[in-house]
N, C-alpha and C positions, 0 to 999 in steps of 0.2 A: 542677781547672779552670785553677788557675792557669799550670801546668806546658804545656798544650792552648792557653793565650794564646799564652805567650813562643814556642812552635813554631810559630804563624801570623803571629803581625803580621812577623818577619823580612821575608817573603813584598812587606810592601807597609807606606807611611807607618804607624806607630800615630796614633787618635785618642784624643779626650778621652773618649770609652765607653771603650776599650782601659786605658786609667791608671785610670779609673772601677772597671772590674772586676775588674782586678787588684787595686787597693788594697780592695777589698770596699765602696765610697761609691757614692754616687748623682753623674752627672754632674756637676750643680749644685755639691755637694759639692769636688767634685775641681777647679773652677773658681775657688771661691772658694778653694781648699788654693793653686793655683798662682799663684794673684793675693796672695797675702797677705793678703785679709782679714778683720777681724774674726770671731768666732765662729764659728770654728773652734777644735777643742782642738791642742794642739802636737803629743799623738800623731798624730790621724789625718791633720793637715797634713804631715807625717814622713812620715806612709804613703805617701799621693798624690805626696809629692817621690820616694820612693825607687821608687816605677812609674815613675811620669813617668822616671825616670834608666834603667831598668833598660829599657824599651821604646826606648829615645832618643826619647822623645816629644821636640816641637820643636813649641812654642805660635807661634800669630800674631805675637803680641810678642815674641819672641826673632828671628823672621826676620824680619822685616818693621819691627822698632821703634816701632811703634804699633800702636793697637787699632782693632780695623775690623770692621765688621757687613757682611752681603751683604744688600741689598734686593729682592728679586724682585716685577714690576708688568709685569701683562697690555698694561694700556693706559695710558702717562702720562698719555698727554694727556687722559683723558677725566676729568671733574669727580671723580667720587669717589676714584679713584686718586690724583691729583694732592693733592689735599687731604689724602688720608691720608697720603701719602706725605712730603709738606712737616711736618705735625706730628710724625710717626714719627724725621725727619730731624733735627728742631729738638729733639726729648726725646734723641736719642742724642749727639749733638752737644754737647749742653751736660754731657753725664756724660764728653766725651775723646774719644768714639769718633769715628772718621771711616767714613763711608759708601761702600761698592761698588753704584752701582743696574744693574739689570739689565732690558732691557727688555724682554721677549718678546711682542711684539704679533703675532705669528703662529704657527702647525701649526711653520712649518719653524725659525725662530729658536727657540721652546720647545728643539723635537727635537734642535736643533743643540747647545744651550748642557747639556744635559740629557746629549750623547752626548759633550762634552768638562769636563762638570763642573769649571769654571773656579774655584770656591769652594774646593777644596780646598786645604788649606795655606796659602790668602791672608785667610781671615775666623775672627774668633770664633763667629762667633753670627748665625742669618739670622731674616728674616722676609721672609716671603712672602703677598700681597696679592691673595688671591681667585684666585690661579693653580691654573686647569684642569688635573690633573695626573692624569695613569695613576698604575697602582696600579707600575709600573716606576720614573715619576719618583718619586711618592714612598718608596720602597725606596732610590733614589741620596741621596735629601736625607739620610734618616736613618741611613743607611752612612757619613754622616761623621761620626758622632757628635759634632755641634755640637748648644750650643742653639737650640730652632728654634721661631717663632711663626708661626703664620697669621693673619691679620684678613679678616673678609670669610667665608673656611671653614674648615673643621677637617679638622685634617690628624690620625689617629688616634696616641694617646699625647704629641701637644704642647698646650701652650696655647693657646689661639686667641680674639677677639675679635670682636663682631659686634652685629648687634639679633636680635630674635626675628620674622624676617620674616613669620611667619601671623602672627602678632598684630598687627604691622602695618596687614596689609590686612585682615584682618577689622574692625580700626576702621575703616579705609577707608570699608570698604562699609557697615558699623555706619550712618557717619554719613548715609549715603546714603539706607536704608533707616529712617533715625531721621525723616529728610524729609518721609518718603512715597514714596518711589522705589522701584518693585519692577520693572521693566525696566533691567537696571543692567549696561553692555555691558564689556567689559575688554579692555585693548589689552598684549597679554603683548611681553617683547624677544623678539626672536630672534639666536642666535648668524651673526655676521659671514658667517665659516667653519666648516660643520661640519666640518673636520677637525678643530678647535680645540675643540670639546666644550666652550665657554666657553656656555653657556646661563645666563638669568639665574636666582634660587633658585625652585627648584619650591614655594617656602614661601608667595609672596607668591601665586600662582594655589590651593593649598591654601588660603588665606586665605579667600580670595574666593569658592571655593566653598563653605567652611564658613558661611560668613556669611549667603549664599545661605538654606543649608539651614536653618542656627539658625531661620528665618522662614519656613521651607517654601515654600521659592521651589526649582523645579528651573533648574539652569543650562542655560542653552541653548548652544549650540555655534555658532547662527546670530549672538550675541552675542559671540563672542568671536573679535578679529584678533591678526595679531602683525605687530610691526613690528621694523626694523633699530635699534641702539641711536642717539640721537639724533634732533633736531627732524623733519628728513624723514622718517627714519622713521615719526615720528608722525601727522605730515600725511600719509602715505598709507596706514599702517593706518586714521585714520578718515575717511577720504575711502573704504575697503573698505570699513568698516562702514556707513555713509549710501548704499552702491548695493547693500544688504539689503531684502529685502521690510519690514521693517517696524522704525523706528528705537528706538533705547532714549531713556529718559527723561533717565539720568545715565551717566557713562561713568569709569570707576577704571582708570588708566592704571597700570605697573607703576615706571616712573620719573618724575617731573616734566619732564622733557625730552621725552619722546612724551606726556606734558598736555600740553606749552607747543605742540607741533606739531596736537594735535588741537584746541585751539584756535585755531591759524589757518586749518586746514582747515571748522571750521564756520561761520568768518567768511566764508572766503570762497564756502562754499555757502549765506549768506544769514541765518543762525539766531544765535541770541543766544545768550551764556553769561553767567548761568546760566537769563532766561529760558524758553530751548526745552530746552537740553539743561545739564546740571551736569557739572562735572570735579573730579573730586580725585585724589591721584597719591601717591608716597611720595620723599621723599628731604627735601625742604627745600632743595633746588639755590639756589644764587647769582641766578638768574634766576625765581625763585618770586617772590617779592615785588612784582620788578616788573612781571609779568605778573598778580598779585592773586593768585594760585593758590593755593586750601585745598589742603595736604598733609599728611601725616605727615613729620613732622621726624626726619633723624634725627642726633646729630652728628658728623661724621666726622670732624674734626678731636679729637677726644674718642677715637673710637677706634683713630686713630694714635696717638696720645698715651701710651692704655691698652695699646698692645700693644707699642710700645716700652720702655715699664713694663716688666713681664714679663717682657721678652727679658733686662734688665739683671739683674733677679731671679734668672734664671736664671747670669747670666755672675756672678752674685755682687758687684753694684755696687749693688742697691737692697737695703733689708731687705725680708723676707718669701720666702714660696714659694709660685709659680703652682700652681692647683687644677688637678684632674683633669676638671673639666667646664668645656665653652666657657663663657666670661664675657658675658651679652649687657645689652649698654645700652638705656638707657629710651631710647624712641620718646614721640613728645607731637603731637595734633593743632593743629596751624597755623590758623584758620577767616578764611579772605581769601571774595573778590567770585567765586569760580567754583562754589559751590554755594546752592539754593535749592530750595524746594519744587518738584514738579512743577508744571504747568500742567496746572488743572481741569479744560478743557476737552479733553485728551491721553484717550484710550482708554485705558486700564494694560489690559495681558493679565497674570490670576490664572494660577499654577500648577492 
């Protein structure tokens, strides 16, 4: 096998797999051999040196004289990116590294950056942020043989970081039905652009319908809208939902930002929250609070944090080694001014 390397990598750059398998180590391995640190034995750091020579491997730090991570993010700007992202930034930063962010907030910028794979030979170590990816981009990512995180989803054979979105929304709805609320409407995201295949996790709508059922409630379809990610959006998925023949009691939004907007769409159709209608959502957003909104909390700042962990683990700067299964952090319900029992005097339709 070895002999079957040295006849191909000629061909093109060697990476950190390439010195990897050649010396018989695990990537991580070979990362911590070429960084110098600790625990490692002298032999097998020998080893990983005399690939690394024999490949002319040529580390980030040798070209570039510093250590640099690539960041990949769908959408900066929007609440949970940003926030993971500034965490992720601030854990890697304070171990040396300096940051590449990359920003692909559409079909064509993804495909672009994807068809010129700008990472190579400029980073140690990436992580990437809930990035909608073909089964093609994710083949280029892992063709570099860098260390690689995902947060948000899981990218097959890396580490990755997230919550357990059914369970989420099944407390969600738990709480809803713990009320008395058995017409319980749900307002799912919908992707921008479908070309982007950027949908929000099919976990959180599995949630909700399991939740459903756990109570032998059948889910209706005339119950459920979808809106665009964001406050308008919200406000006119339930401004769709309210020109339905017949309204639901409480309504479980898939983010807190389409609650915060179905809340100003039922104000401004007259109805009270939570007197006529309840909301509760998932996220714990910066604008929860002051809009009063029960949610599921989740912390995102936490799982930037956790997954730039990881990544370092991997590059061989933290102790430890990432597991083979995603990492998902507790979720906790919030209980603010937007949920209450139904009103008595409300018809409830039985399954």
């Amino acid at each position: 096998m070895g002999d079957d390397l040295r006849a191909r990598v000629p061909s093109r750059r060697a990476t950190l797999a390439d010195v990897a398998t050649l010396a018989g180590v695990s990537a991580a391995t070979a990362s911590r051999s070429l960084r110098g640190v600790s625990k490692v034995s002298g032999d097998t750091r020998q080893r990983v040196l005399d690939a690394a020579r024999e490949l002319s491997y040529v580390t980030t730090l040798e070209a570039a004289g510093r250590r640099t991570v690539g960041v990949i993010v769908p959408f900066i700007t929007r609440w949970f990116f940003s926030v993971a992202t500034a965490s992720a930034i601030d854990q890697l930063r304070a171990h040396g590294y300096d940051v590449l962010l990359y920003h692909l907030g559409s079909p064509d910028a993804r495909d672009a950056f994807f068809g010129r794979m700008p990472l190579s030979g400029r980073v140690d170590g990436i992580l990437s942020l809930s990035m909608p990816l073909t089964e093609d981009h994710t083949l280029a990512l892992r063709a570099l043989g860098l260390p690689l995180v995902s947060l948000g989803s899981s990218i097959p054979g890396s580490p990755s970081v997230s919550i357990d979105e059914g369970r989420a929304a099944r407390s969600a709805v738990s709480h809803l039905l713990n009320l008395g609320h058995r017409r319980i409407g749900f307002i799912a995201g919908e992707p921008d652009d479908p070309r982007f295949d950027f949908t929000p996790s099919p976990g959180r709508q599995h949630g909700y319908q399991e939740a459903l059922q756990t109570a032998d409630i059948d889910a209706d379809d005339q119950l459920i809208v979808r809106g665009q990610p964001g406050i308008r959006g919200g406000v006119s998925a339930m401004a769709e939902l309210l020109s339905r023949p017949q309204m639901p009691t409480a309504v479980f939004a898939e983010f807190d930002e389409l609650a915060i907007g179905a809340i100003i769409a039922l104000r401004r159709a007259g109805l009270r929250v939570p007197q006529d209608i309840s909301v509760i959502s998932i996220d714990n957003h910066e604008m929860a609070e002051f809009a009063d909104l029960t949610t599921i909390s989740q912390d995102v700042s936490e799982q930037g944090r956790v997954a730039a962990q990881l990544l370092l683990q991997l590059l061989g700067v933290e102790p430890g080694v990432p597991g083979g299964q995603p990492l998902l952090l507790p979720t906790s319900l919030i209980l603010r001014g937007t949920t209450a029992p139904p009103r008595s005097t409300w018809s409830e339709v039985s399954p």
